[in-house]
KENU-776139 format. One record per atom (N, C-alpha, C): x, y, z. Coordinates in steps of 0.001 Angstrom, whole numbers, padded with zeros to 6 digits, always signed. Example, Ala and Ser with C-alpha at 12.3 -4.5 7.8 and 13.67 -1.06 7.14 Angstrom:
2
+013190-005690+007800;+012300-004500+007800;+013200-003300+007800;+012850-002250+007080;+013670-001060+007140;+012900+000030+007870;
//
This chain:
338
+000832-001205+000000;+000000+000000+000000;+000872+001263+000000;+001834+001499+001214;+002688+002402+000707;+003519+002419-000358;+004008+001573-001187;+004613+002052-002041;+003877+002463-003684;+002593+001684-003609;+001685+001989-004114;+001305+003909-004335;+001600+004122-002916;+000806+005780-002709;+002176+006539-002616;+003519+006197-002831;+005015+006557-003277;+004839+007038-004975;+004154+005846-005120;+004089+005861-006802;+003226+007144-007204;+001977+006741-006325;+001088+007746-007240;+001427+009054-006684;+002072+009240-005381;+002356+010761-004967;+003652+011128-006091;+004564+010310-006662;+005484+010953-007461;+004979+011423-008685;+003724+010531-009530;+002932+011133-010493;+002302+012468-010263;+001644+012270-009218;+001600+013961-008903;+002311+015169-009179;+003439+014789-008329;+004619+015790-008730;+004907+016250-009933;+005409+014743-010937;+005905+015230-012288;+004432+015837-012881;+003235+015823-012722;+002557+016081-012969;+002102+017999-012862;+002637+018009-011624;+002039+019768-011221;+003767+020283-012021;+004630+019646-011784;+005530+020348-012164;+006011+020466-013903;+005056+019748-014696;+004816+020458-015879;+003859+021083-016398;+002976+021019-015125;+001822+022441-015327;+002172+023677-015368;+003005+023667-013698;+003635+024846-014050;+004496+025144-014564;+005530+024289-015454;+006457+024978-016496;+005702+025305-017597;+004887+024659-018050;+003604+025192-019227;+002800+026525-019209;+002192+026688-017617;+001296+027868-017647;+002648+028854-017451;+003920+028982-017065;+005034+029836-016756;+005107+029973-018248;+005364+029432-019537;+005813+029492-020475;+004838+030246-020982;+003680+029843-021021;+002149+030284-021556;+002161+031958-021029;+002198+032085-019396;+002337+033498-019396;+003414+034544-020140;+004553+033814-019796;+005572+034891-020885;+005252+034787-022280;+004802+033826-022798;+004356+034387-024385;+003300+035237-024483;+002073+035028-023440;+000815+035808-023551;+001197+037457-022938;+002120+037437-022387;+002556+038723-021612;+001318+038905-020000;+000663+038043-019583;+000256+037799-018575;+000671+037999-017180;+000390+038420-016426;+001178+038857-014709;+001484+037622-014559;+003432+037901-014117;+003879+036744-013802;+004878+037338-012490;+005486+036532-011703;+005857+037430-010476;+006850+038482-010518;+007693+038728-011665;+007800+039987-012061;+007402+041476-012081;+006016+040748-013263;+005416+042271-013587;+005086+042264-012082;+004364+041404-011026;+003569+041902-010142;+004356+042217-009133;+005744+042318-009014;+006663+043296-008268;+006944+044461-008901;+006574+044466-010017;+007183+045681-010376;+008295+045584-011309;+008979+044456-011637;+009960+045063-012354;+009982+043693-013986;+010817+044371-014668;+011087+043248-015336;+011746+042484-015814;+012264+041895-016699;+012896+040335-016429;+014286+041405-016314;+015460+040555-015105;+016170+041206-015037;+017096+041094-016002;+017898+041907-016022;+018999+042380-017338;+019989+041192-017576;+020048+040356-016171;+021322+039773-016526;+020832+038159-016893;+019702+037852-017033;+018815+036956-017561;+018186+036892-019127;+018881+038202-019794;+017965+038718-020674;+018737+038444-021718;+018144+038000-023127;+019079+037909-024249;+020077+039267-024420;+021344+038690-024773;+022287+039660-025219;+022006+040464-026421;+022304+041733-026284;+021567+042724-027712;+022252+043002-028412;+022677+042554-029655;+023952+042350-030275;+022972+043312-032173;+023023+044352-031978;+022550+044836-033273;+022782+044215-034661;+021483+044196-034963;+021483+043207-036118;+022273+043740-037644;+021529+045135-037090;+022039+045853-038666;+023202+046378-038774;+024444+046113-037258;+025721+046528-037487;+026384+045117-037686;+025652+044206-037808;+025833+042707-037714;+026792+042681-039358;+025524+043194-040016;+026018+042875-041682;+026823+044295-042118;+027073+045029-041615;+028767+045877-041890;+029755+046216-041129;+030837+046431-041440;+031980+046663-040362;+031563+048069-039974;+030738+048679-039234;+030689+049748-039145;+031652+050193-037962;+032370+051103-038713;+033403+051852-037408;+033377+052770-037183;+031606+053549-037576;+031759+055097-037587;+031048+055198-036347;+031469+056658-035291;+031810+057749-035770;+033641+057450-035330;+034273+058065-035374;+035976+057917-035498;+036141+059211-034449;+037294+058949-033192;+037345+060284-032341;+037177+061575-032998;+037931+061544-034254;+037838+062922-034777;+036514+063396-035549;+035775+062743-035908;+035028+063035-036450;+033787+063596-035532;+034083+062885-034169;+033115+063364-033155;+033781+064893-033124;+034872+065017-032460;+035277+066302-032602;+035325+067357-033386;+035013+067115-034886;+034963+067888-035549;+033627+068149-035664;+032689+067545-035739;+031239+067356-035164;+030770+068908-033721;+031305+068182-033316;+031430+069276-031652;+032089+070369-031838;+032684+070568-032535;+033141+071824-032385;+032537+072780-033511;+032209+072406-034621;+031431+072766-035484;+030198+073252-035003;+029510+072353-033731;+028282+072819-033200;+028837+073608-032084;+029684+073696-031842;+029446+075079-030574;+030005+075888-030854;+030392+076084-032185;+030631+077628-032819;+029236+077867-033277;+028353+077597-033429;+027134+077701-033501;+026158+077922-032559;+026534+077117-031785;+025217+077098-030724;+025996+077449-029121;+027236+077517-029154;+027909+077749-028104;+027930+076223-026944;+029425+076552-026187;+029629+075422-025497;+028363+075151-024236;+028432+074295-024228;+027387+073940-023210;+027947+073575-022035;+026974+074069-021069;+027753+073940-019600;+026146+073388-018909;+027323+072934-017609;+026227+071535-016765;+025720+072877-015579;+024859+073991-016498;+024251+075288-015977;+023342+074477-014505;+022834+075638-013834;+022185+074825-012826;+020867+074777-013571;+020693+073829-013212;+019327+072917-013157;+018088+073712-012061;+016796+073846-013086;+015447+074443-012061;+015072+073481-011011;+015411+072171-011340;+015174+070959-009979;+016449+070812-009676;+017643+071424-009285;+018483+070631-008368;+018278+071331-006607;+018574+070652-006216;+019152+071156-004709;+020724+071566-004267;+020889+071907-003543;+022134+072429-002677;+022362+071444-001833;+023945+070753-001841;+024216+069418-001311;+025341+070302+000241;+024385+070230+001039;+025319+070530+001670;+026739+069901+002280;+026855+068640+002471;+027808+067767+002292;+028893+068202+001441;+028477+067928+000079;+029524+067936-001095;+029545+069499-001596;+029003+070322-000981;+029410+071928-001183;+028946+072839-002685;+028022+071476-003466;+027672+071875-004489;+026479+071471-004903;+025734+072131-006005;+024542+072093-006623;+024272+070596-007422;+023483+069758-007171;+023362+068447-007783;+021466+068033-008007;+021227+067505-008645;+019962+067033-009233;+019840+065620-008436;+019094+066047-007545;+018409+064020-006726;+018155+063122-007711;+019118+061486-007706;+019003+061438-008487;+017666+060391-008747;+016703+059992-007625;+015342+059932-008419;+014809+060845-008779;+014543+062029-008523;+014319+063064-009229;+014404+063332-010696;+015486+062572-010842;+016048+063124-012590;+015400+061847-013066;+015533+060539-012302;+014918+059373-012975;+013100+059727-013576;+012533+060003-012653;+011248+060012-012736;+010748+061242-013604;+011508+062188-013466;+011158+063558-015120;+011565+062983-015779;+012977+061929-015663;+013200+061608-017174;+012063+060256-017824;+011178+060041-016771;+010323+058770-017092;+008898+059286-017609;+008607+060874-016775;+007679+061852-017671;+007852+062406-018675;+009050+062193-019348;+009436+063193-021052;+009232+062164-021724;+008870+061071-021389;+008899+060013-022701;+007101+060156-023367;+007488+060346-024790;+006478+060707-025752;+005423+061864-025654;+006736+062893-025164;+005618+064451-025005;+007115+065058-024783;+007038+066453-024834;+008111+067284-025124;+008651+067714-023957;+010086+068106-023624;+010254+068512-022675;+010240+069300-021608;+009108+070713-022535;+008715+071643-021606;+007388+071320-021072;+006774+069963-022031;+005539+069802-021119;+005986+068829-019884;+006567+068125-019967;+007284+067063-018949;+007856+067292-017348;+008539+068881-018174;+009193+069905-017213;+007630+070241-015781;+006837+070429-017360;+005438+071030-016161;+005479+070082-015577;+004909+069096-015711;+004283+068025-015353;+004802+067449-013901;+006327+067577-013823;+006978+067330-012988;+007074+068050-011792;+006820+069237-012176;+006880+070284-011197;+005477+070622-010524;+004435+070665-011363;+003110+070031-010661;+003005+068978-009005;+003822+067317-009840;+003680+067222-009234;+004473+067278-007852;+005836+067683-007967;+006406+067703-006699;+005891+068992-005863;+005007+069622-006438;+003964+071399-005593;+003011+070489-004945;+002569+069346-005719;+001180+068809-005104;+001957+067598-003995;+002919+067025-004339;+003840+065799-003329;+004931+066235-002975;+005161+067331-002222;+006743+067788-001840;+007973+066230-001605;+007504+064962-001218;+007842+063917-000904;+007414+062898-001613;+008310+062031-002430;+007881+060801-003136;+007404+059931-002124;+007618+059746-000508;+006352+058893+000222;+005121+059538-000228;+004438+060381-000072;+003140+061020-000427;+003072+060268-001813;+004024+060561-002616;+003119+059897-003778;+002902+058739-003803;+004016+057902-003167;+003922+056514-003014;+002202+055464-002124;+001486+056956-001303;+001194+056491-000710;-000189+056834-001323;-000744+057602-001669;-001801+058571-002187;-002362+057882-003425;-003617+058267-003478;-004383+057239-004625;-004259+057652-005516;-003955+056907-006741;-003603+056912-008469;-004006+057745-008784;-005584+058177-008730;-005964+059173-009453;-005468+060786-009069;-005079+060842-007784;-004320+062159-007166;-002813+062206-008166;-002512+061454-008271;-001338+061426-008957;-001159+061537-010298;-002096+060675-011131;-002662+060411-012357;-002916+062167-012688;-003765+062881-011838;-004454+064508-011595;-002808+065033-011599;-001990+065158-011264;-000783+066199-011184;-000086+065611-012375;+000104+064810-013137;+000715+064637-014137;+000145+065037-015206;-001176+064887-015462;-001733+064532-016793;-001467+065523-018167;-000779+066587-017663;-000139+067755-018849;+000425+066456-019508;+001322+065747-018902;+002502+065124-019467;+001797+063559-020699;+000535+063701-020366;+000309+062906-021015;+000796+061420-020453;-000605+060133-021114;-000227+059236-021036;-000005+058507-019140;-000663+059068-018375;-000994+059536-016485;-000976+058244-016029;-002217+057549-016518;-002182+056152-016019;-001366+055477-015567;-000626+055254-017291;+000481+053934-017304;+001660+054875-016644;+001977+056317-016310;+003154+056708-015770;+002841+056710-014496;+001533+057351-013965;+001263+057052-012474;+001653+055745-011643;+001387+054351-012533;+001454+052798-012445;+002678+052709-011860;+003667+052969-013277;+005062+053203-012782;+005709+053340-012484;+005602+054632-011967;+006536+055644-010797;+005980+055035-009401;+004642+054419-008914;+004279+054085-007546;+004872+052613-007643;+005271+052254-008639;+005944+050279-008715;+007459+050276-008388;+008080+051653-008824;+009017+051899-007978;+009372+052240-007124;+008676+053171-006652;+008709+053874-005174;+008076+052480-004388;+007863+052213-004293;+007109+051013-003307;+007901+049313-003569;+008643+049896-004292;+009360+048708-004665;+011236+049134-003848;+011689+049832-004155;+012752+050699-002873;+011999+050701-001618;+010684+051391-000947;+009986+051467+000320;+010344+049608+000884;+009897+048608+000057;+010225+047685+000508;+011785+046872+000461;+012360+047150-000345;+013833+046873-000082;+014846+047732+000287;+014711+049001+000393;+015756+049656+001135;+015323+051078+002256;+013677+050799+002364;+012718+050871+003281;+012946+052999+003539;+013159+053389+002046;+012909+055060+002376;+013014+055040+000521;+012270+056015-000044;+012248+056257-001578;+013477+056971-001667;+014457+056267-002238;+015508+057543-002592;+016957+056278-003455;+017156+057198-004378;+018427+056485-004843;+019780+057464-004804;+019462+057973-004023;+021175+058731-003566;+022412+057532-003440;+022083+056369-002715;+022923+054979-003020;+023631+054677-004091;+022922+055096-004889;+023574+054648-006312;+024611+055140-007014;+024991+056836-006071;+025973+057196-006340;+027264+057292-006030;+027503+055588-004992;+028443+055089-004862;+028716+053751-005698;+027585+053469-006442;+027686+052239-007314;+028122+052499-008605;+029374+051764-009493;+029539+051755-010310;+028721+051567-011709;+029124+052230-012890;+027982+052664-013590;+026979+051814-014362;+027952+050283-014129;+027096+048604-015101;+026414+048414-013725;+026697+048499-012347;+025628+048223-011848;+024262+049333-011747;+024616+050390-012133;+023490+051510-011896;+022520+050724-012969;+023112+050696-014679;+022317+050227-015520;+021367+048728-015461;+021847+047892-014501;+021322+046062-014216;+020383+046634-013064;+020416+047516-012035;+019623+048104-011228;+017897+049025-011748;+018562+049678-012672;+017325+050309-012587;+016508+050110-014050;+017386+048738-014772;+017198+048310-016449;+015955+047278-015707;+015967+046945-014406;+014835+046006-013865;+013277+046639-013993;+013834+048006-014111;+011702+048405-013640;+011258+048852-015184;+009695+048715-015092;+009005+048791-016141;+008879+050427-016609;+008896+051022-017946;+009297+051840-018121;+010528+052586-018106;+011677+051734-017291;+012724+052541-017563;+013705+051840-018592;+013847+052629-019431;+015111+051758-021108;+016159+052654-020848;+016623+052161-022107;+018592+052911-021891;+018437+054353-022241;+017798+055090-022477;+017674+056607-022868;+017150+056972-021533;+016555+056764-020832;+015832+056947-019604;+017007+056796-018397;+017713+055257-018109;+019075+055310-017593;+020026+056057-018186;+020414+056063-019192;+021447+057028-019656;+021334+058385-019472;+020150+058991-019361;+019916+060291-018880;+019839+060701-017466;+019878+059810-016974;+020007+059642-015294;+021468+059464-015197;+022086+058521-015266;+023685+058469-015210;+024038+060004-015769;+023944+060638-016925;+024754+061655-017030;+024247+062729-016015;+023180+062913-016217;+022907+064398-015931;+022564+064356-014102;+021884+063338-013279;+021814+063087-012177;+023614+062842-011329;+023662+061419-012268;+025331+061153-011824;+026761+061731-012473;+026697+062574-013068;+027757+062888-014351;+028587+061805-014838;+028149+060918-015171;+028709+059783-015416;+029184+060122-017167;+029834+059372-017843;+030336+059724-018988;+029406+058574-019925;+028117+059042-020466;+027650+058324-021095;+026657+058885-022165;+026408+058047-023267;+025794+058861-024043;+024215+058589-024531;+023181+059290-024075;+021634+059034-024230;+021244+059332-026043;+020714+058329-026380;+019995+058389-027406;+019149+058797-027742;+018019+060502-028147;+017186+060658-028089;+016430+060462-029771;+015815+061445-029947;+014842+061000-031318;+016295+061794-032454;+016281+063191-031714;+017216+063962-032659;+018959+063660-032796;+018852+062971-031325;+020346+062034-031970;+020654+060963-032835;+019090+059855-032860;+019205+058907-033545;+019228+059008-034967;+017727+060978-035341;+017742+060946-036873;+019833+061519-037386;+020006+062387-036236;+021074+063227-036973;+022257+061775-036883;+022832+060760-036331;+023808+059788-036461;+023375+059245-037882;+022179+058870-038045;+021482+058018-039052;+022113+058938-040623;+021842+060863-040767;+022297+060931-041315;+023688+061327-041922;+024438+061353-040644;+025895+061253-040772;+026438+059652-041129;+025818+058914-041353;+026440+057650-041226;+027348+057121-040328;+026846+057627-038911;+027196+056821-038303;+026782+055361-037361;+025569+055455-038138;+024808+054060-037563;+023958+053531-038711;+023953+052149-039505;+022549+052052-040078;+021909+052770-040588;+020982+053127-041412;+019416+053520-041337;+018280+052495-040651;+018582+051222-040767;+017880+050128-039888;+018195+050317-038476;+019283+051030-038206;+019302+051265-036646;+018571+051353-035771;+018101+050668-034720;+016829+051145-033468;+017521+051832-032820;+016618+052904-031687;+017409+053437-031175;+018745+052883-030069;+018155+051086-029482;+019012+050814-028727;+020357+050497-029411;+019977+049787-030910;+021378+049446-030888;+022336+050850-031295;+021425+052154-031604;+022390+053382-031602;+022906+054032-030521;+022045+053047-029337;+022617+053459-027669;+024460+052798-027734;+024102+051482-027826;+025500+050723-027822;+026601+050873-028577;+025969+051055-029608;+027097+051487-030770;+027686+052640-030614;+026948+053844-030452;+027176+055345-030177;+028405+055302-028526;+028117+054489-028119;+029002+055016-026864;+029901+054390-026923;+029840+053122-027488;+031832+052742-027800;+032440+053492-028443;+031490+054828-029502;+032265+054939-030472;+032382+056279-030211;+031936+056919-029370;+032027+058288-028927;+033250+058168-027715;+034067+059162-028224;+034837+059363-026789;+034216+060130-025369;+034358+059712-024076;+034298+060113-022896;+034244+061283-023135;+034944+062085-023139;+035218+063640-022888;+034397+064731-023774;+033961+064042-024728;+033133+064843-025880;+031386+064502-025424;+031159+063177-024574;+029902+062914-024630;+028681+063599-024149;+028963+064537-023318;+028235+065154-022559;+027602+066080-023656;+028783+067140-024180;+028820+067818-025039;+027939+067769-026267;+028531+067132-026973;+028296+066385-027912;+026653+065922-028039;+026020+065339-027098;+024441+064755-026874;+023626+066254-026663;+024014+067054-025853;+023121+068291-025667;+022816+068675-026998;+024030+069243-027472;+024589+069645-029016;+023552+069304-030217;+023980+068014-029859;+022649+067276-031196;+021228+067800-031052;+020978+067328-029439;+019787+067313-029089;+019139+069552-029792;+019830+070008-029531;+019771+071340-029577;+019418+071953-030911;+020545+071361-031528;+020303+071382-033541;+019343+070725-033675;+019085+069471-033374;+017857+069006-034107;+016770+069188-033848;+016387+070316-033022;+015410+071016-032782;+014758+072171-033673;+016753+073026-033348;+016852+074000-034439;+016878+074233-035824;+017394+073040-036307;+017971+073416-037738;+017363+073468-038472;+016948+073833-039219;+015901+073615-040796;+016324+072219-041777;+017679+072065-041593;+018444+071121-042390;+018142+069679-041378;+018388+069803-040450;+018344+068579-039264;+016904+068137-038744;+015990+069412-038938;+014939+069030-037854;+014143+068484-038970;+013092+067493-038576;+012085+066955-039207;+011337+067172-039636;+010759+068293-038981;+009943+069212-039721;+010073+070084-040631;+011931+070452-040709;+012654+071207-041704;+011846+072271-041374;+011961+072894-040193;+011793+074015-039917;+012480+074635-038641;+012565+075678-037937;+013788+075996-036974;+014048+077419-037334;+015286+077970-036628;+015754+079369-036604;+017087+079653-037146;+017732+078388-037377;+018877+078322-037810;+018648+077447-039675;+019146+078450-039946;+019773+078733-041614;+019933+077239-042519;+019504+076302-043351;+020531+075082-043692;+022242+075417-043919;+021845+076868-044550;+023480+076832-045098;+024614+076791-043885;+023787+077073-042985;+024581+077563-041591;+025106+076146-040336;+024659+074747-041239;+024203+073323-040541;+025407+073025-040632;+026524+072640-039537;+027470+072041-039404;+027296+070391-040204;+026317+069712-039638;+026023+068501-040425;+026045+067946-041621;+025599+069698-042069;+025445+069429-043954;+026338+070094-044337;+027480+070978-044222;+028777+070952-044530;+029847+069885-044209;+029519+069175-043423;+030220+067838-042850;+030264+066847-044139;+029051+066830-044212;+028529+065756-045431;+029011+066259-046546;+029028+067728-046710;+029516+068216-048632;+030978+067686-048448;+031839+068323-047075;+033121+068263-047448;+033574+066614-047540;+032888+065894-046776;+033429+064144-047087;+033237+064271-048066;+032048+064150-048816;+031556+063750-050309;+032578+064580-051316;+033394+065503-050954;+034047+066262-052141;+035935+064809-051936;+035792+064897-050834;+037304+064238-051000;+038213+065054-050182;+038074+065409-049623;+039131+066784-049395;+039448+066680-047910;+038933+065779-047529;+039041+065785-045516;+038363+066522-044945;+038473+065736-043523;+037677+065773-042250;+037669+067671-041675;+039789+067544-042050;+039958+068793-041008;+039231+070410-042078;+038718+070118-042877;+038077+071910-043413;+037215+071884-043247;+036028+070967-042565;+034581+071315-042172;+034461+072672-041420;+035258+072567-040163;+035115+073994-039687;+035924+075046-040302;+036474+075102-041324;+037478+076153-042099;+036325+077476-042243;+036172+078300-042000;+035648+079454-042293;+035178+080212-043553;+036445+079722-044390;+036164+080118-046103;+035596+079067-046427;+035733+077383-046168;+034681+076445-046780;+034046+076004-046535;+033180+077004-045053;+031649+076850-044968;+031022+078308-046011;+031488+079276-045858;+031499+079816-047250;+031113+079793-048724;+032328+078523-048867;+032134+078215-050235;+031176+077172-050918;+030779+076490-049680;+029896+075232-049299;+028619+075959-049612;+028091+076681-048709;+026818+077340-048871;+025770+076459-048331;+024807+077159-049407;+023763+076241-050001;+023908+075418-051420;+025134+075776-052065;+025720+075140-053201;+026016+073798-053168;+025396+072744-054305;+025746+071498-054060;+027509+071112-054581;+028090+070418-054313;+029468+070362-054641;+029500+070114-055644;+029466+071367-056467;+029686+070350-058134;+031326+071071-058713;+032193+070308-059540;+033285+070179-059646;+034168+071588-059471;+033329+072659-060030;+033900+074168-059787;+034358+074274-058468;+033231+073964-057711;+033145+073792-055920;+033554+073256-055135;+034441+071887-055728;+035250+071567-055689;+036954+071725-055609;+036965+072651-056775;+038093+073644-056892;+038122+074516-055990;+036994+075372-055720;+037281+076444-054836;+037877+075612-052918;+037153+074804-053024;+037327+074200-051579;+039119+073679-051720;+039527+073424-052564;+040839+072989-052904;+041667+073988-052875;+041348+074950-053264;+042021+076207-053275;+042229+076523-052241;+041084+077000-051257;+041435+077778-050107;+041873+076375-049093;+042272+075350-049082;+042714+074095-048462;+044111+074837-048876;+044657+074406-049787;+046170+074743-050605;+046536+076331-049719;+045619+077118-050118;+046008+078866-049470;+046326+078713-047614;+045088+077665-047135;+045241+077416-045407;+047061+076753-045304;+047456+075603-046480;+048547+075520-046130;+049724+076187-046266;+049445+077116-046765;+050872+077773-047703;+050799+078691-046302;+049927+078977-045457;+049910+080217-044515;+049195+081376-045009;+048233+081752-046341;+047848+082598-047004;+046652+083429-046787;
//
């Protein structure tokens, strides 16, 4: 008799235990609450297929090249002027460290309200609600729709209200106060496996937190960085934006990145030549980007993009062989000392 009820209790077992590898499988294909989503976060990073871009898969792409970033950057801040890490309308005064710094959930969670609405509405939105929640406990604690109510400029309230309380309550229970000031003793692959866990936050969202919260040396991918790389060739046109996250920061140097991302972000707002709408305040003829592009396409090198006479001669003129000459000329005159 007992070994009888050995037998059938082990059928059991193998029995529940390919139920639940089935309904486990069944939920991740159906996208169904699985104990993940219902903590809050999702599958973690270091569980997660490796993201190996497909479309840099099929070319050796080695662009952008240090110099070309630099010539890039400097081209734009004779234009638009150097950019400085100005103070910020949300930072605080650290009294500790003797200087002005941005909390860095603070920067996480505006940067989790700018996604798919602009940044001066986001800006509101944010500032709303920290007038209506001086304290992320209050928000953590306060019903959706109070919260859902101080965002909703920003668009999209619900699913961001959802979000922001799955994290805050998700820190309340593991490190039992809302705040990621911690993190700015953690090195910068663990900042990204940390906060790549919660729903809503991607690598433009972390990457904008690492720089501008942590000054970390990294480079965020936004809409106007991805179109303006795309048409410098330095990524694909099949490029998504992540794999222009990965690619872009091996290939950008440290010291230019900060720079460099505002920069873009700034022109491709502005430019008539850059922006999407091909509209803006700034000139095409006046587009560092599209003199970049005439002078490769003529042959003539990297270093006369910023030359003075052959943005000049560049114009609005397409390079046709005369224009050519002239750019050759004053190249030849820059060397002679003339």
């Amino acid at each position: 008799m007992c070994e009888r009820y050995s037998v059938f209790m082990f059928v059991i077992r193998i029995k529940t235990h390919l139920s639940l590898a089935l309904a486990t499988k069944a939920c991740h294909r159906t996208g169904w609450l699985n104990l993940y989503q219902l903590s809050g976060l999702k599958k973690p990073l270091s569980t997660r297929r490796s993201v190996v871009p497909a479309a840099m898969k099929k070319v050796s792409h080695t662009k952008p090249d240090p110099e070309e970033c630099r010539i890039i950057t400097e081209g734009l801040v004779e234009l638009h002027g150097k950019p400085t890490r100005s103070s910020d309308p949300l930072e605080h005064y650290n009294l500790t460290q003797g200087h002005h710094q941005v909390y860095v959930l603070d920067s996480l969670i505006r940067t989790m309200l700018s996604q798919n609405t602009t940044d001066k509405t986001s800006i509101r939105a944010f500032r709303k609600l920290k007038e209506t929640f001086p304290e992320w406990e209050e928000v953590r604690v306060s019903p959706n729709k109070d919260v859902e109510e101080a965002i909703r400029e920003g668009g999209l309230s619900e699913i961001k209200t959802e979000r922001i309380k799955l994290l805050l309550n998700h820190l309340k229970s593991t490190r039992n106060e809302c705040s990621l000031e911690w993190l700015r003793e953690k090195d910068t692959e663990f900042v990204k496996e940390y906060l790549g866990q919660f729903k809503g936050v991607g690598p433009k969202t972390i990457s904008c937190t690492l720089m501008f919260a942590l000054h970390r040396d990294d480079f965020p991918v936004d809409t106007h960085v991805l179109r303006i790389s795309k048409d410098l060739g330095w990524i694909p046109k099949s490029a998504s934006r992540e794999d222009a996250y990965h690619h872009l920061n091996e290939h950008v140097p440290d010291y230019l990145k900060y720079d460099l991302h505002v920069l873009l972000v700034e022109h491709g707002k502005t430019c008539r030549y850059c922006n999407s709408r091909k509209s803006g305040s700034i000139e095409a003829s006046k587009c560092p980007i599209k003199i970049f592009k005439a002078v490769q396409k003529s042959g003539i090198g990297n270093a006369d993009v910023n030359n003075k006479r052959v943005k000049e001669e560049v114009g609005e003129e397409k390079l046709t062989s005369p224009t050519r000459k002239k750019i050759a000329m004053v190249k030849k005159e820059e060397d002679l000392g003339l």
